[in-house]
N, C-alpha and C positions, 0 to 999 in steps of 0.2 A: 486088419483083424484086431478084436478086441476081446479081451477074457474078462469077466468081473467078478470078485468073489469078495471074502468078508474082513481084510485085513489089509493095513498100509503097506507097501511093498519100500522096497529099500534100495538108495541109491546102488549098493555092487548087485541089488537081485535084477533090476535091470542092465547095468551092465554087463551081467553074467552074458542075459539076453540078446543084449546088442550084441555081441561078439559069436554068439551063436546064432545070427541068423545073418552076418557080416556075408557070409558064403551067398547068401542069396541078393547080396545089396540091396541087404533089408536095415531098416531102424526101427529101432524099438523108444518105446515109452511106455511112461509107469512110477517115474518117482514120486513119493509122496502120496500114490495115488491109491486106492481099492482094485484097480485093474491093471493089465498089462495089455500091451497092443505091439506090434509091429506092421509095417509096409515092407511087400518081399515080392520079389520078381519072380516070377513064373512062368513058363510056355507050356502055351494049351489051344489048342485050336480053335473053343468055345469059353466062354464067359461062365459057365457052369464047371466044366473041366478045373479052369484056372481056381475057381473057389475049391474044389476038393485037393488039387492039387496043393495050395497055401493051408488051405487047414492043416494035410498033413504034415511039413514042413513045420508049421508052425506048434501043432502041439510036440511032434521032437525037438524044436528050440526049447520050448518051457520045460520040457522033462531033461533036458542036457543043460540048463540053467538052474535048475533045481527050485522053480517054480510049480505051485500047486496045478494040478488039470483043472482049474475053472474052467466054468463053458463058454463056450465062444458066443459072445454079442453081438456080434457085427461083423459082416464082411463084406466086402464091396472091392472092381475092379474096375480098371481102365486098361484100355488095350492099347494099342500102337496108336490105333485110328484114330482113337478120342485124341489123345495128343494132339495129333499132327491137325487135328480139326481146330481143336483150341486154338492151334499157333495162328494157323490160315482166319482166323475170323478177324485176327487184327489187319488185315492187311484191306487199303481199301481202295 
């Protein structure tokens, strides 16, 4: 997930972030940057589910980080299966 809004954000504003979404064996990025993002783990039965699920997740990291609510840019998932696909294609 990705937030964009109108200001450089700061090395402890994302660590804030990091450690607020640690719970989800999520990492976060954003220093130096206009935006803030995280990757965070979630279970959900559908690829839809898991996006509402991460959004919410994710915008209570940025408000327990004391990060602006910018709007989320981007969000995108991988499941199990994609994985475990990836790994199997190298095999030959």
């Amino acid at each position: 997930m990705t937030a964009e809004g109108d200001r450089v954000l700061t090395h402890d504003e994302i660590l804030e972030l990091a450690d607020a979404v640690a719970v989800h064996q999520g990492i976060a990025t954003g220093i130096g940057a206009m935006a803030y993002g995280a990757q965070l783990v979630v279970e959900a039965s559908t690829s839809d589910e898991a996006v509402d699920a991460a959004m919410r997740v994710f915008a209570n990291a940025a408000a327990s980080a004391g990060l602006p609510p910018w709007p989320i840019t981007r969000a995108e998932t991988i499941g199990e299966d994609d994985e475990l696909d990836d790994e199997g294609d190298d095999a030959g």
